[in-house]
C-alpha positions in Angstrom: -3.1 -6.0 9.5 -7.2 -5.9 9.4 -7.5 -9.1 10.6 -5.5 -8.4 14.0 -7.4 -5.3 15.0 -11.2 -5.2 15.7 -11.9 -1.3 16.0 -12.8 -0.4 12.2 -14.0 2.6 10.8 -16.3 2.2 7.7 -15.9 5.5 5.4 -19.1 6.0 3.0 -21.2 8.5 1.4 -22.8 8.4 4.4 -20.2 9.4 6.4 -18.1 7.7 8.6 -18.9 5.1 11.4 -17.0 2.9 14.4 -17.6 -1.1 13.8 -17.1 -3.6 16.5 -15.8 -6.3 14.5 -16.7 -10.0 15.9 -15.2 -11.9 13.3 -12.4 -11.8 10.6 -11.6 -14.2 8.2 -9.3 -14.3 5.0 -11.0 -15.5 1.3 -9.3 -15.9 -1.6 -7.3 -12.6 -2.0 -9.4 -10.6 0.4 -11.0 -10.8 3.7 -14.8 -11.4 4.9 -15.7 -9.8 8.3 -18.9 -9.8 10.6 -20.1 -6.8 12.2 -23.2 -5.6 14.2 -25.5 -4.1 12.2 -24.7 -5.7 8.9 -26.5 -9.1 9.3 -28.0 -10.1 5.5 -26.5 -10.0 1.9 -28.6 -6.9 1.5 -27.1 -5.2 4.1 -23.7 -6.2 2.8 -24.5 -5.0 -0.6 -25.5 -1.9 0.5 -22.1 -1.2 1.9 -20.2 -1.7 -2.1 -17.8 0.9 -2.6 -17.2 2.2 1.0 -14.0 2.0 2.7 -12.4 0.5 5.4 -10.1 2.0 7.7 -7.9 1.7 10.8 -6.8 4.4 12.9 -2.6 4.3 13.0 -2.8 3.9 17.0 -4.3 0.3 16.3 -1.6 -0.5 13.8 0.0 -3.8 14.9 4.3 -3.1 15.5 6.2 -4.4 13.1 9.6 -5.7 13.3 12.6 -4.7 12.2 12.9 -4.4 8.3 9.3 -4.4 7.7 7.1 -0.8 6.7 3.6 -0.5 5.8 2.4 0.6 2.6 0.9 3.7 3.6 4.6 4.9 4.6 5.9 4.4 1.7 4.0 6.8 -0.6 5.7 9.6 -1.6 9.3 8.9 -0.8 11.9 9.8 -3.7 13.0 6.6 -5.2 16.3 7.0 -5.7 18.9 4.4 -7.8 22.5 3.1 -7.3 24.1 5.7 -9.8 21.9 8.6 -7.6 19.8 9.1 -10.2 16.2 10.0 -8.6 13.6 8.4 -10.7 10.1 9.8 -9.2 7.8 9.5 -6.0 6.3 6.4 -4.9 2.7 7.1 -5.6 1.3 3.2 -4.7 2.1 -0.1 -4.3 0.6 -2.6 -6.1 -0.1 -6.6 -5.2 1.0 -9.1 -8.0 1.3 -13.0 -7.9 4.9 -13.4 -7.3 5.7 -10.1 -5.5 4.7 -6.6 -4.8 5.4 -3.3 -6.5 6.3 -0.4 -6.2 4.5 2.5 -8.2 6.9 5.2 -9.2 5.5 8.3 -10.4 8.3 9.2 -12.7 9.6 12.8 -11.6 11.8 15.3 -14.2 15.2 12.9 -14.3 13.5 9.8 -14.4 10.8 11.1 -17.3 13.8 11.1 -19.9 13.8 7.0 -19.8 10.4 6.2 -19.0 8.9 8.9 -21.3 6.9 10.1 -18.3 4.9 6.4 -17.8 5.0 4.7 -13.8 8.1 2.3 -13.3 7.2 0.0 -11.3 10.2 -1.6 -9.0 9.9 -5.3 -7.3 9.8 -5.3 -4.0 12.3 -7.9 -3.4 15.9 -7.9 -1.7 17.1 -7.9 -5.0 16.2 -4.4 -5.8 15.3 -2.7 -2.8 18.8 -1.7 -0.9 17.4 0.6 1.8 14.3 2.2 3.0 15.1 5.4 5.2 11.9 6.8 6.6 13.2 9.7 7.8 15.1 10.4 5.1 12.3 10.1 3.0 14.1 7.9 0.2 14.4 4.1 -1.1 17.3 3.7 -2.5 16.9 0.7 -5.4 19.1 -1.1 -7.7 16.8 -0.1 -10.9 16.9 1.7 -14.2 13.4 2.8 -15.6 14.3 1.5 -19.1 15.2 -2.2 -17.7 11.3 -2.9 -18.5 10.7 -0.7 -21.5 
């Protein structure tokens, strides 16, 4: 999503500041961008452990099926036998899929002795997302990786 917009936001001790982003490229995992003001290694090591962010107006639109992250957190993850087994509190980028991060709530704590499940995010095990609801239903139980 970074690399299709070009109005940043960098969020620092400092405080915050617009970027006009020239360039955007992907590296390994991550992404390398060019902006004015930040021309040298130095400069670019000044900037460790700020933040980048992108105002939701500048989101790209997404097709049908597909969510970002950030809408994700906190829904109630629900399972096929209604069991609610916590809050999404993250998701989490692996090598073979994304996760979710469930934050086990009181019903779900009894199996997972209060640590995060974490659900695939695959066809398999997802069965619905319902924004407005505020729920993913999943085909999981917390003690299938205990």
């Amino acid at each position: 999503m970074l690399r299709s917009t070009r109005r940043w936001w960098l969020v620092s001790s400092e405080g915050t500041r617009r970027l006009e982003v020239s360039a955007v490229r992907r590296q390994g995992a991550g992404l390398v961008a060019k902006w004015a003001g930040c021309d040298s290694p130095e400069a670019a090591e000044a900037l460790k452990g700020a933040q980048v962010a992108v105002a939701r107006c500048d989101f790209p639109r997404l097709g049908e099926g597909e969510y970002y992250w950030v809408d994700l957190i906190g829904l109630r993850v629900i399972n096929r036998s209604e069991r609610e087994l916590g809050t999404v509190k993250g998701l989490r980028p692996s090598a073979a899929h994304d996760l979710l991060e469930i934050e086990p709530g009181s019903v779900g704590e009894e199996n997972s002795g209060g640590r995060e499940i974490l659900v695939p995010v695959v066809a398999d095990f997802i069965d619905a997302i319902d924004l407005d609801a505020g729920i993913i239903r999943v085909n999981w139980e917390p003690e299938w990786l205990a």
